[in-house]
PASEBA-1860 file (N, C-alpha, C; in nm, 3 decimals):
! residues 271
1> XXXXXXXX> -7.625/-0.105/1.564/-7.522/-0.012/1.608/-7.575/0.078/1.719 ~ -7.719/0.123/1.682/-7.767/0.193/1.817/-7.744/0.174/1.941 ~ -7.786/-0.035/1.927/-7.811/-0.066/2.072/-7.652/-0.098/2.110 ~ -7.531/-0.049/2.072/-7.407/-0.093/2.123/-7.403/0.045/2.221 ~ -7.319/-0.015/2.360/-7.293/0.124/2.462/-7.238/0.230/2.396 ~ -7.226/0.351/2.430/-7.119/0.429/2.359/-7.019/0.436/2.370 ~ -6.951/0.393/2.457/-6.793/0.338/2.496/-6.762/0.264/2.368 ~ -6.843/0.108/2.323/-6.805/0.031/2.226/-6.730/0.102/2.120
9> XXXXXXXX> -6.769/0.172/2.057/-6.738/0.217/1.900/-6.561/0.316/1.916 ~ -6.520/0.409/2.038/-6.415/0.447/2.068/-6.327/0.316/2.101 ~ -6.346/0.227/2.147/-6.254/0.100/2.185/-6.206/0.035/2.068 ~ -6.323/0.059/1.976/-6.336/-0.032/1.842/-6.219/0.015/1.776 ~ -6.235/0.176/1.784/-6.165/0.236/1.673/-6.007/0.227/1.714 ~ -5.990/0.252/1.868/-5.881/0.262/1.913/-5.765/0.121/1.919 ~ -5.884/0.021/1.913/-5.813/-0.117/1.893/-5.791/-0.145/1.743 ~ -5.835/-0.093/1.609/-5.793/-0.052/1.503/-5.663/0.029/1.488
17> XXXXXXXX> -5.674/0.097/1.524/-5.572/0.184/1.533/-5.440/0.105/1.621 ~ -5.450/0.076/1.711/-5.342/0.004/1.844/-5.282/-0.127/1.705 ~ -5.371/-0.199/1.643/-5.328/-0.330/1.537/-5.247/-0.238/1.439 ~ -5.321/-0.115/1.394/-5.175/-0.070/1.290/-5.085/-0.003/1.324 ~ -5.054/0.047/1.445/-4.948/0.081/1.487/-4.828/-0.027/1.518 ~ -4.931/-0.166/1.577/-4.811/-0.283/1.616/-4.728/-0.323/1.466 ~ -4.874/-0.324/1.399/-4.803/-0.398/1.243/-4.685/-0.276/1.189 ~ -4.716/-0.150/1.184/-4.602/-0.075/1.131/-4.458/-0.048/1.231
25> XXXXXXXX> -4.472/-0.119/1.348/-4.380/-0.108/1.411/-4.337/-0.216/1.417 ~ -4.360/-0.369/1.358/-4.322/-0.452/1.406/-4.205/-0.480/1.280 ~ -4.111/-0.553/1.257/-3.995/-0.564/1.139/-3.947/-0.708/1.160 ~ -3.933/-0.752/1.051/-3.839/-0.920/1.071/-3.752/-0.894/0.989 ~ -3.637/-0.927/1.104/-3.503/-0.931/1.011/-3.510/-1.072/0.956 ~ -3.464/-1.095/0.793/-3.443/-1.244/0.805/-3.301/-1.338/0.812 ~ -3.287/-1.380/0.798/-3.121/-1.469/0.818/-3.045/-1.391/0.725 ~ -2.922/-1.382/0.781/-2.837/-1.317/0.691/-2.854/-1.161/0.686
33> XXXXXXXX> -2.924/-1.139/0.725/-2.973/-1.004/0.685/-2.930/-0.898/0.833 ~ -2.914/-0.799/0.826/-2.899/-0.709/0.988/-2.989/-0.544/0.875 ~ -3.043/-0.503/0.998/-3.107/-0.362/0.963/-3.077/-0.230/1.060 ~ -3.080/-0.154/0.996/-3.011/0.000/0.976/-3.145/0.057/1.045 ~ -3.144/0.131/1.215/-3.243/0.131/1.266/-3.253/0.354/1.196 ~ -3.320/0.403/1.149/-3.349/0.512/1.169/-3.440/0.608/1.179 ~ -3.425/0.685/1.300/-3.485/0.760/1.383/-3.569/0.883/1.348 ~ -3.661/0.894/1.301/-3.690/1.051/1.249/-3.736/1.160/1.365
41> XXXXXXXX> -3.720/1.124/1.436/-3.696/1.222/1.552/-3.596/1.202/1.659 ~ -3.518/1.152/1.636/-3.403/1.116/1.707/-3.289/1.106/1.681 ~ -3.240/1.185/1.558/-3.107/1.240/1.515/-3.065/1.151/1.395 ~ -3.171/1.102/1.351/-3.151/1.000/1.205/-3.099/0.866/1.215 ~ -2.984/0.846/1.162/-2.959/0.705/1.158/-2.819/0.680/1.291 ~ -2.886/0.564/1.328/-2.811/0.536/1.418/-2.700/0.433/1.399 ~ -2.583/0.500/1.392/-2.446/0.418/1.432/-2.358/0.419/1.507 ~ -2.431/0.470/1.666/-2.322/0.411/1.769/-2.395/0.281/1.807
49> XXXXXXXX> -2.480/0.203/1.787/-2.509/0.097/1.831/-2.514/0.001/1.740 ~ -2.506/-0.140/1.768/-2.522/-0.248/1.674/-2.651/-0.244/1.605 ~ -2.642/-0.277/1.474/-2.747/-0.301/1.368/-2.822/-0.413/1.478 ~ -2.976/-0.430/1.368/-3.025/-0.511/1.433/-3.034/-0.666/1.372 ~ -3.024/-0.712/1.463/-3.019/-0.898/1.406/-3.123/-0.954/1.391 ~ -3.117/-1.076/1.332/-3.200/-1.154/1.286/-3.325/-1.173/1.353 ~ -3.431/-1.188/1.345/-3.560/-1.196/1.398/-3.623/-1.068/1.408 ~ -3.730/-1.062/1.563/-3.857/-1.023/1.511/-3.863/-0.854/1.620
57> XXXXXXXX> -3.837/-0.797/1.598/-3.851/-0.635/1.662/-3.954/-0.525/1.658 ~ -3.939/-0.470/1.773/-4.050/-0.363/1.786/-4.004/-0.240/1.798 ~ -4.008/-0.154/1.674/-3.990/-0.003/1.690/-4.094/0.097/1.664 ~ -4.048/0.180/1.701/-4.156/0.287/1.702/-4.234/0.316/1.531 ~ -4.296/0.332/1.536/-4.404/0.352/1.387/-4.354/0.461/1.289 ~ -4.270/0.624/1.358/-4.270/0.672/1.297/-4.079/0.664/1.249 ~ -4.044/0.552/1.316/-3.890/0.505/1.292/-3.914/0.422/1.141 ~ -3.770/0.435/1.116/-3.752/0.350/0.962/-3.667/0.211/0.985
65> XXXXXXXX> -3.646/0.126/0.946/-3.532/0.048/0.912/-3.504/-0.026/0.816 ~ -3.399/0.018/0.742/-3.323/-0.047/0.629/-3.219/-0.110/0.628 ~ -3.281/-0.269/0.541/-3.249/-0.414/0.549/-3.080/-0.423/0.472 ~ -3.015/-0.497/0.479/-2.899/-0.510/0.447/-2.856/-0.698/0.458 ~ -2.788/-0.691/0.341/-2.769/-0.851/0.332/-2.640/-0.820/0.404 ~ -2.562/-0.900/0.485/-2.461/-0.947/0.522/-2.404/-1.040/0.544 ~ -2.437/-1.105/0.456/-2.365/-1.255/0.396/-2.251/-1.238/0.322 ~ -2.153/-1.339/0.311/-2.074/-1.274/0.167/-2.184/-1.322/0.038
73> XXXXXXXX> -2.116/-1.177/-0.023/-2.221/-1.185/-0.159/-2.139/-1.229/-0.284 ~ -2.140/-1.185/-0.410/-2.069/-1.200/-0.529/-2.125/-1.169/-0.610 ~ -2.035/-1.052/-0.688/-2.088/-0.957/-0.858/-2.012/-1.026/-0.928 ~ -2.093/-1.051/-1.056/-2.014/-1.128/-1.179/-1.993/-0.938/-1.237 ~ -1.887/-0.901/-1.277/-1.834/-0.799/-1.354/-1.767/-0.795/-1.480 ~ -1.828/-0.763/-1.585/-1.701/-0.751/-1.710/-1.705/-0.570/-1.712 ~ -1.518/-0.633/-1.758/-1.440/-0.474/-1.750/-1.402/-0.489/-1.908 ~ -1.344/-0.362/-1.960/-1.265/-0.376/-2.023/-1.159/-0.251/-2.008
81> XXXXXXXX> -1.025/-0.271/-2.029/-0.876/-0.191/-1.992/-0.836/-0.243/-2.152 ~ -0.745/-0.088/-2.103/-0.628/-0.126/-2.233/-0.506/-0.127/-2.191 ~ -0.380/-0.219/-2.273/-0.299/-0.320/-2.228/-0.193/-0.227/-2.216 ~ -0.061/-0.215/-2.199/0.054/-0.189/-2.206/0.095/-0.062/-2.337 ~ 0.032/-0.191/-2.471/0.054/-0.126/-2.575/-0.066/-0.052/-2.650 ~ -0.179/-0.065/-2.601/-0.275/-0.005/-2.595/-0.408/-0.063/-2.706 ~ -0.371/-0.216/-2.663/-0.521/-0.309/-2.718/-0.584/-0.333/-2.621 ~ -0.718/-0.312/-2.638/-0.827/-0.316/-2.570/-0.852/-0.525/-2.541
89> XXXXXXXX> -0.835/-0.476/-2.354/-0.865/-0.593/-2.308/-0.991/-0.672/-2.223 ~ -1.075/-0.688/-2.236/-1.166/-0.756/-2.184/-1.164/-0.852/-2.076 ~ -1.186/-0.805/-1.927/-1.162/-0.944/-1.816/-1.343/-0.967/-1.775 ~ -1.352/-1.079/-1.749/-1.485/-1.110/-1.678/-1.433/-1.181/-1.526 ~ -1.477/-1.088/-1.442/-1.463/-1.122/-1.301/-1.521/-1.138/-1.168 ~ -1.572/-1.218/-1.075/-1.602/-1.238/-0.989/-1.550/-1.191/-0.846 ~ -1.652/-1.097/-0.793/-1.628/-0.989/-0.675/-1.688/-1.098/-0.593 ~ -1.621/-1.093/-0.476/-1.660/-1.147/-0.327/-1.669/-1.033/-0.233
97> XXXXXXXX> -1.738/-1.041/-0.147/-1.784/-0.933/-0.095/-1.844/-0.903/0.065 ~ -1.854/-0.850/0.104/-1.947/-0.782/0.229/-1.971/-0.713/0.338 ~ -2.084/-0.642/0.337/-2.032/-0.519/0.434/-1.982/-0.557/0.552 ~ -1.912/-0.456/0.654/-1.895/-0.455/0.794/-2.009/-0.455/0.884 ~ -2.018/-0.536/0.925/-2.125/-0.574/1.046/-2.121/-0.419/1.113 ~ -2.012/-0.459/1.133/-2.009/-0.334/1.291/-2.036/-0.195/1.277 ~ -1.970/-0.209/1.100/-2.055/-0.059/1.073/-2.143/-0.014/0.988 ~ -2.226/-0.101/0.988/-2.363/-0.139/0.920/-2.430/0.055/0.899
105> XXXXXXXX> -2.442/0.086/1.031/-2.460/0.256/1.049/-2.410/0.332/0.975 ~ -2.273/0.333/0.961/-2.226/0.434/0.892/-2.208/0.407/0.748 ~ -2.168/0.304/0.694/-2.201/0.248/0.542/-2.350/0.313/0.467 ~ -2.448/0.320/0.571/-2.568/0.331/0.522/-2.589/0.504/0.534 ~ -2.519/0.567/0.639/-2.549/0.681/0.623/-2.451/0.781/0.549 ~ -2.335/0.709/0.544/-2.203/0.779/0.421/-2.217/0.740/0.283 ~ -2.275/0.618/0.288/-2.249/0.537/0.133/-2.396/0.521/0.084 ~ -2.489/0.518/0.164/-2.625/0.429/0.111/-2.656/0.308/0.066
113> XXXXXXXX> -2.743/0.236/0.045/-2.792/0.102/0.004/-2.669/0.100/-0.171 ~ -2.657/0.173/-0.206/-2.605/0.198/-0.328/-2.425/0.171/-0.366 ~ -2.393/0.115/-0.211/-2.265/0.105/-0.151/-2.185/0.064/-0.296 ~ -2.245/-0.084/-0.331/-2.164/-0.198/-0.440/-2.143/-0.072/-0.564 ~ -2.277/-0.007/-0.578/-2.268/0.069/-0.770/-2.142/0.211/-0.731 ~ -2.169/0.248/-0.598/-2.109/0.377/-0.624/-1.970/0.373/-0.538 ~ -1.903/0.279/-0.487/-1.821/0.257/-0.436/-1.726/0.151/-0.500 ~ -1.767/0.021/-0.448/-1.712/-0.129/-0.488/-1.707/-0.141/-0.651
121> XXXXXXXX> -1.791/-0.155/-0.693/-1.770/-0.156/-0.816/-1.667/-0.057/-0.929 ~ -1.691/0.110/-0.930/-1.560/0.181/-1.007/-1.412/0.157/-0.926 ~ -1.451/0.110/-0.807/-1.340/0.041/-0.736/-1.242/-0.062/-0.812 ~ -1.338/-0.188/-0.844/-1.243/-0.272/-0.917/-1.215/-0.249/-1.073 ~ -1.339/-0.165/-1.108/-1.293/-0.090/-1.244/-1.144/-0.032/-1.237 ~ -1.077/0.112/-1.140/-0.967/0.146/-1.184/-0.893/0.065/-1.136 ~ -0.894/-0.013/-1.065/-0.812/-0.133/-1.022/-0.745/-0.192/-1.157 ~ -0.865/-0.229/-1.175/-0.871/-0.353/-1.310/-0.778/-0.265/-1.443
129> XXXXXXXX> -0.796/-0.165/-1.499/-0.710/-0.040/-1.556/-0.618/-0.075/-1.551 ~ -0.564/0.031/-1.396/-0.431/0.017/-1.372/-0.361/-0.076/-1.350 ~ -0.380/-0.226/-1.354/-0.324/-0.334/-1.369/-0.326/-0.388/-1.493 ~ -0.383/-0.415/-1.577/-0.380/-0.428/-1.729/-0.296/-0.350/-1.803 ~ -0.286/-0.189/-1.773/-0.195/-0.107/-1.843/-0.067/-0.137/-1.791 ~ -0.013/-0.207/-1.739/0.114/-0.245/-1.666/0.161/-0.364/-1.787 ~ 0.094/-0.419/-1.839/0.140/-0.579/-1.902/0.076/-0.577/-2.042 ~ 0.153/-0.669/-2.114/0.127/-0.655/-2.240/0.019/-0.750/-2.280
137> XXXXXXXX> -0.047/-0.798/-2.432/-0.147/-0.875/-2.444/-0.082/-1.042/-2.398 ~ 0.029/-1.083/-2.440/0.070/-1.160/-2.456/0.093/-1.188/-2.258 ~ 0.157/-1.152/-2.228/0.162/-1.157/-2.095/0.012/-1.167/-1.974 ~ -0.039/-1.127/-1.993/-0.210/-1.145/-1.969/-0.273/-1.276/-2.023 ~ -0.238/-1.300/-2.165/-0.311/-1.446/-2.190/-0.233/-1.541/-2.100 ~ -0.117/-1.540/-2.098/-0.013/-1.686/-2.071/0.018/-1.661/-1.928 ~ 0.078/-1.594/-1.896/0.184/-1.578/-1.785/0.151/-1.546/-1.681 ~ 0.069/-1.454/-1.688/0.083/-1.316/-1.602/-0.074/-1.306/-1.540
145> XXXXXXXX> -0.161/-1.450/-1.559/-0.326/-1.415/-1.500/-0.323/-1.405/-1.338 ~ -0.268/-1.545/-1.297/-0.254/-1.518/-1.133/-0.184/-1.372/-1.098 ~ -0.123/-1.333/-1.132/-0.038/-1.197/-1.081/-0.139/-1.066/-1.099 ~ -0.206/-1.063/-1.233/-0.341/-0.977/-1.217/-0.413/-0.946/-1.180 ~ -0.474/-1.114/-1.158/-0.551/-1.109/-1.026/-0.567/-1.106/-0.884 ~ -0.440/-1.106/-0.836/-0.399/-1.081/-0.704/-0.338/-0.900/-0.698 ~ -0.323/-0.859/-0.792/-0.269/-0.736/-0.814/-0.418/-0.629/-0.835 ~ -0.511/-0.682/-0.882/-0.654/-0.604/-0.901/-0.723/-0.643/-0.765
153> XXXXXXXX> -0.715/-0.709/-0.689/-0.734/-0.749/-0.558/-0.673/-0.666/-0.446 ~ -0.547/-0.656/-0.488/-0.453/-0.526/-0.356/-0.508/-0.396/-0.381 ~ -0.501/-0.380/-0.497/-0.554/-0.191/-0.547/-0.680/-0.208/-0.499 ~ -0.773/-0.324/-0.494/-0.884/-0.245/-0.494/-0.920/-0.260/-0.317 ~ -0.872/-0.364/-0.289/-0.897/-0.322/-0.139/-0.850/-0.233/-0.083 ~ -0.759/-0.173/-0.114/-0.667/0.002/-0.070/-0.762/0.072/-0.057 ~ -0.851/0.082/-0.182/-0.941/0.147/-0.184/-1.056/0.154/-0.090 ~ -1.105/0.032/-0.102/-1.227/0.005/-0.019/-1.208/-0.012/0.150
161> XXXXXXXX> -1.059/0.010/0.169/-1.045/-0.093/0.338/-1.129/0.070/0.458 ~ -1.126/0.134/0.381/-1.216/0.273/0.470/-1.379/0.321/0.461 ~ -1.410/0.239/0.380/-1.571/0.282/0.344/-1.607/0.173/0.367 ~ -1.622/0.071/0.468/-1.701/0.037/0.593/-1.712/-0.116/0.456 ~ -1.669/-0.140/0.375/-1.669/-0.275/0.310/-1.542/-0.392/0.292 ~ -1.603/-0.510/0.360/-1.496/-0.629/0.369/-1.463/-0.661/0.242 ~ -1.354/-0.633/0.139/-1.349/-0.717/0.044/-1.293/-0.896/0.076 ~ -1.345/-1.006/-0.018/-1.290/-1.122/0.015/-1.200/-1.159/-0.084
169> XXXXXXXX> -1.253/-1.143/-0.223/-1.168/-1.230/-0.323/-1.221/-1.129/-0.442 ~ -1.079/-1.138/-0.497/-1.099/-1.123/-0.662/-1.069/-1.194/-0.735 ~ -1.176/-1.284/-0.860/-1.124/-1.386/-0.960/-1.184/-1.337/-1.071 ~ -1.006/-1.305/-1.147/-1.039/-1.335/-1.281/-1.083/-1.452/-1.389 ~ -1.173/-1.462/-1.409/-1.254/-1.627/-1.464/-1.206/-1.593/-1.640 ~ -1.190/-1.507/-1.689/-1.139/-1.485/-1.812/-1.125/-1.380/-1.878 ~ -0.998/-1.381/-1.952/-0.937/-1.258/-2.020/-0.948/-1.270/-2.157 ~ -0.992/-1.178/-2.203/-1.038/-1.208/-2.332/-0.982/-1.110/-2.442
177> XXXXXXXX> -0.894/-1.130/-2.592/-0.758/-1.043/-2.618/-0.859/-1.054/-2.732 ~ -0.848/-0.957/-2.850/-0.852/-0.886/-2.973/-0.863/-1.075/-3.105 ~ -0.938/-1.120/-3.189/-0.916/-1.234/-3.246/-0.741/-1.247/-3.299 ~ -0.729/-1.117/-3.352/-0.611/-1.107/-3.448/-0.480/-1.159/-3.376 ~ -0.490/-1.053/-3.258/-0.400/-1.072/-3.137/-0.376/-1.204/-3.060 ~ -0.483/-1.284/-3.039/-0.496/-1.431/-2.979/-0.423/-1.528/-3.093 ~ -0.495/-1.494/-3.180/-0.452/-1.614/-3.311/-0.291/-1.609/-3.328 ~ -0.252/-1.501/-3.317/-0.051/-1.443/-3.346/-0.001/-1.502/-3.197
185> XXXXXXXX> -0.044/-1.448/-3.079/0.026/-1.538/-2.977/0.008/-1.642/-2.987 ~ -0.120/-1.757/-3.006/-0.097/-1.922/-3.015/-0.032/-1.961/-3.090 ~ 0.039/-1.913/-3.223/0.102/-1.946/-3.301/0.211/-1.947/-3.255 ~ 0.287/-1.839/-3.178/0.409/-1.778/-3.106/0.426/-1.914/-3.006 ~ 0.304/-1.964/-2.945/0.384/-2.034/-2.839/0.346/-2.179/-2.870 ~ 0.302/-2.195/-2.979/0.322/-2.344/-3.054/0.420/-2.380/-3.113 ~ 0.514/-2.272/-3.160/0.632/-2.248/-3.253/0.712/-2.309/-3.136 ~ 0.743/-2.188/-3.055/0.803/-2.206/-2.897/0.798/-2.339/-2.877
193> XXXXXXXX> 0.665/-2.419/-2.843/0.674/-2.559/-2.785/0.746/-2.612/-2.887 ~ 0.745/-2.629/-3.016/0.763/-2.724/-3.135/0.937/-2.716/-3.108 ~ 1.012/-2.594/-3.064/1.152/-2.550/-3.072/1.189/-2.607/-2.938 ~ 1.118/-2.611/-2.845/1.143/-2.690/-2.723/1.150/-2.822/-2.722 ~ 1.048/-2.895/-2.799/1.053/-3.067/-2.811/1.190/-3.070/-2.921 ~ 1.218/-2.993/-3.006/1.283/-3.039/-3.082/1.465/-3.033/-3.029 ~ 1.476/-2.894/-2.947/1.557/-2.944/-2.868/1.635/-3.041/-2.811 ~ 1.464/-3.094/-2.736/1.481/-3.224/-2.662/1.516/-3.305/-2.720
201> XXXXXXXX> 1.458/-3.359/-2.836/1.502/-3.479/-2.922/1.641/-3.420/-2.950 ~ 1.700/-3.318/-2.976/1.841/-3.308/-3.035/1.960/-3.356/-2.867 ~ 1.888/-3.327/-2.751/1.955/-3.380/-2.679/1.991/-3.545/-2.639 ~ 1.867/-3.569/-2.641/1.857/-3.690/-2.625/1.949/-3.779/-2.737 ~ 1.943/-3.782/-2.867/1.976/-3.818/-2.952/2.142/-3.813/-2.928 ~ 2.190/-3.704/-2.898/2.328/-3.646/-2.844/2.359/-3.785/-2.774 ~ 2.287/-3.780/-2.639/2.298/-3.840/-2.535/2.310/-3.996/-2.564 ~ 2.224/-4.042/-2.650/2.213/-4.204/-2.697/2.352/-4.177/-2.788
209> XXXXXXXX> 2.382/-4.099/-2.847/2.541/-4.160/-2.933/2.642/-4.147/-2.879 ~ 2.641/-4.084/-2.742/2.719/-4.094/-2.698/2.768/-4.213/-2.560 ~ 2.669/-4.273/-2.595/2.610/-4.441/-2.504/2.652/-4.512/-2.607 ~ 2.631/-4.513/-2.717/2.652/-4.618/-2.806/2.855/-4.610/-2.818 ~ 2.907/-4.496/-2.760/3.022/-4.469/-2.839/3.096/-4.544/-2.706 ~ 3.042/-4.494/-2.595/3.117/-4.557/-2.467/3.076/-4.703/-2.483 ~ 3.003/-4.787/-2.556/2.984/-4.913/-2.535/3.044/-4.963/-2.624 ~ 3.103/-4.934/-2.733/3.198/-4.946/-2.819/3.366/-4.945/-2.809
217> XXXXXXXX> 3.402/-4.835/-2.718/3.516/-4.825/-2.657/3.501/-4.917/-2.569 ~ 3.422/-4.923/-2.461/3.445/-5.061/-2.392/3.454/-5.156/-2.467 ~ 3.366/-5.230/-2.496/3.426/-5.341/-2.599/3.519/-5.363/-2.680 ~ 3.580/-5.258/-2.726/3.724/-5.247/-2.828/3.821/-5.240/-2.646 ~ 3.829/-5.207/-2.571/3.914/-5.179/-2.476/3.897/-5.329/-2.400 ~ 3.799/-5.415/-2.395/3.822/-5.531/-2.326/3.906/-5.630/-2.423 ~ 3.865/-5.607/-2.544/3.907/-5.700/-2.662/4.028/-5.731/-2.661 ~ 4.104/-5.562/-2.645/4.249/-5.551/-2.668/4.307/-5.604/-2.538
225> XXXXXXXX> 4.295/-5.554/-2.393/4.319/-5.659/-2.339/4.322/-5.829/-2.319 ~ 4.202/-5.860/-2.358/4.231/-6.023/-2.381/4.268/-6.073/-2.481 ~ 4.303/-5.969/-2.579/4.393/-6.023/-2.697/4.551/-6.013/-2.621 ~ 4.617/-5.942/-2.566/4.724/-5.925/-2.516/4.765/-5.996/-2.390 ~ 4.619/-6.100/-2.336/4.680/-6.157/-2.205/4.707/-6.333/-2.276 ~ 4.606/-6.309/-2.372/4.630/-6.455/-2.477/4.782/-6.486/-2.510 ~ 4.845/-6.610/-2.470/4.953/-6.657/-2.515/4.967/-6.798/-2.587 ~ 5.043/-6.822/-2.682/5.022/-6.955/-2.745/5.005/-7.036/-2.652
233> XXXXXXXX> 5.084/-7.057/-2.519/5.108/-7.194/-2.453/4.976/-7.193/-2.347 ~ 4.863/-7.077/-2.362/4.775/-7.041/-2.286/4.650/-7.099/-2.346 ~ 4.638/-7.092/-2.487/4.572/-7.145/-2.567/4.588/-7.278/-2.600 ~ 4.709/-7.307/-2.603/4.696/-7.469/-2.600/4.646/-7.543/-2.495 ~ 4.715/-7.493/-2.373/4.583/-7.553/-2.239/4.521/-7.548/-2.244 ~ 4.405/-7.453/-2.341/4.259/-7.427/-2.325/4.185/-7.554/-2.430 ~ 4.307/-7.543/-2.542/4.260/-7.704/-2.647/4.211/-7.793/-2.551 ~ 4.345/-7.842/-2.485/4.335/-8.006/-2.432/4.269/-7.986/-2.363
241> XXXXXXXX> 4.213/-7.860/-2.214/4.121/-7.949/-2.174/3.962/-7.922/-2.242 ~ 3.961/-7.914/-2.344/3.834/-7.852/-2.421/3.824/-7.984/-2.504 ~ 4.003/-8.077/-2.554/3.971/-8.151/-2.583/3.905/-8.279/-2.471 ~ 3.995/-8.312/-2.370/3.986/-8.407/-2.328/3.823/-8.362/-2.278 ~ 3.734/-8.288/-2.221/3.622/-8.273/-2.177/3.513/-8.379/-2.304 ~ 3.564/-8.374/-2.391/3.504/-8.391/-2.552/3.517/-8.534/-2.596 ~ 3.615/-8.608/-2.480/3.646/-8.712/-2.537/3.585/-8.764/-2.450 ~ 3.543/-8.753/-2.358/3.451/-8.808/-2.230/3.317/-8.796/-2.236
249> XXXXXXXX> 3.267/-8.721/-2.356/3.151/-8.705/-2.375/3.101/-8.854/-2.447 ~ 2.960/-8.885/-2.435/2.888/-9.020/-2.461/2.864/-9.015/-2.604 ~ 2.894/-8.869/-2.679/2.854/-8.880/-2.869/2.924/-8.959/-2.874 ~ 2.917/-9.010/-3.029/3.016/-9.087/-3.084/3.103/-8.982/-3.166 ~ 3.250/-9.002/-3.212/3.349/-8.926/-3.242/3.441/-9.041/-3.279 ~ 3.564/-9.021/-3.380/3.660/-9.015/-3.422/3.776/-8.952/-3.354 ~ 3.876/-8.924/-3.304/3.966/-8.859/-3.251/4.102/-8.933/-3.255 ~ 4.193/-8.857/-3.353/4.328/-8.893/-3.405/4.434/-8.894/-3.317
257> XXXXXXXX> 4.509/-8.953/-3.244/4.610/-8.894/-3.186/4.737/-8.847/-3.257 ~ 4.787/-8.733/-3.216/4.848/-8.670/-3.302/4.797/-8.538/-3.312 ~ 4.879/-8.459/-3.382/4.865/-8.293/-3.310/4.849/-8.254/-3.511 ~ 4.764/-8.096/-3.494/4.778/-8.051/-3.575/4.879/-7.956/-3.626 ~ 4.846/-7.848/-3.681/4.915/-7.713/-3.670/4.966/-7.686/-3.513 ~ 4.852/-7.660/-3.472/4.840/-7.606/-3.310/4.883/-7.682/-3.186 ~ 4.968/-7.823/-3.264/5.002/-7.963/-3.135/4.819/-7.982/-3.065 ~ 4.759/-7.982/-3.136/4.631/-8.053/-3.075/4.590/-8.186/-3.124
265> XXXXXXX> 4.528/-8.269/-3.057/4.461/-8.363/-3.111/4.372/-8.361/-3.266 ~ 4.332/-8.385/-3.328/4.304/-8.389/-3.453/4.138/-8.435/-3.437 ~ 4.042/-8.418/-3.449/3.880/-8.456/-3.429/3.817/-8.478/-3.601 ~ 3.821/-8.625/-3.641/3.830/-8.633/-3.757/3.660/-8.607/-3.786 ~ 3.577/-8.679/-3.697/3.403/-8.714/-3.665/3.358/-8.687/-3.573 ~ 3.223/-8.618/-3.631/3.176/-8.623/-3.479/2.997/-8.637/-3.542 ~ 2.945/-8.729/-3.474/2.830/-8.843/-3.556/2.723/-8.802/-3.437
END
């Protein structure tokens, strides 16, 4: 160490020093991600300018910046509300999500990193409330899920469309009612179906006797006509040539001449 110039050891130190200043100034944004540049001598956090994007930046050492996902994200959430009539309802739901790019700045300096717990989230909580207390248990299991969930979706973006967060989607994945309460509605709408098929069969059944009745009247209504177009001397033409066809046939037969009852030929054999 003696024999180094005396210059050496100030260069040494100063090029020590120069490496941790680059490293504490240097920041990687990674994909998806934008960062919140702020200033501690320069009026704090900055949001008249764009966050910073993806890759690799150089700020000053005694500057901060805080990372932010801006992807859409998604909170699995269970709530529970009480209903109309005042049974406690249970939804488990899926938040879509993500901040505003553009105002990456002010989210971070109005709301903090803490945006989702202290904003978004009691967000879809009174959402979720005041839409459940609107409808009864029964209406929530069966009827009424799509309408909930598009209805806990409007309230809560009302809420959120000013504190610098995009909502995307709200899905309710399941509503979950009291045992006592579930078991009494499936019964209710098994009954229901059972009174609906049975209906049906009472129509249908209707419907077939009253097919059988028109196919009956027709047939009694053709009958009576060709009973009434029938005349003796109409029927006897129909003998002879029914006979004579019969007598030209190659069987062997007997055939009397001479008339019966009916002036027909008489067919004593037929072999």
């Amino acid at each position: 160490m003696e024999k180094l110039p005396k210059i050496a050891l100030p260069v040494i130190i100063g090029a020590i020093i120069l490496i941790i200043i680059i490293a504490k100034s240097a920041v990687t944004v990674d994909s998806g991600q934008a960062g919140v540049l702020y200033k501690t001598f320069g009026g704090g956090v900055v949001t008249d300018e764009p966050a910073l994007g993806e890759g690799f930046h150089v700020v000053a050492p005694w500057n901060k910046v805080f990372i932010y996902e801006v992807r859409q994200q998604e909170i699995f959430e269970k709530m529970s509300a009480l209903s109309s009539n005042g049974l406690d309802i249970k939804l488990d739901a899926s938040i879509w999500f993500q901040p505003e790019y553009e105002n990456l700045g002010k989210l971070h300096q109005e709301k903090s990193e803490m945006y989702k717990e202290r904003i978004l989230l009691p967000a879809v909580r009174s959402a979720a409330r005041s839409v459940v207390g609107r409808y009864t248990p029964e209406q929530l299991y069966s009827s009424k899920r799509d309408a909930i969930q598009s209805e806990i979706f409007e309230e809560t973006k009302n809420y959120v469309d000013d504190q610098y967060i995009q909502l995307i989607d709200i899905l309710v994945r399941d509503v979950t009612l009291p045992p006592t309460i579930k078991d009494a509605i499936e019964r209710k709408l098994k009954q229901e179906q059972e009174s609906l098929e049975y209906e049906f069969r009472l129509v249908t059944a209707a419907k077939e006797a009253e097919k059988v009745i028109i196919e009956a009247q027709g047939k009694a209504d053709a009958n009576r006509i060709l009973s009434a177009s029938l005349t003796d001397k109409i029927l006897q033409d129909k003998g002879i040539e029914a006979t004579v066809k019969l007598s030209q046939s190659t069987n062997s037969k007997v055939i009397v001449i001479g008339s019966g009852d009916s002036g027909l030929p008489v067919i004593l054999g037929n072999q």
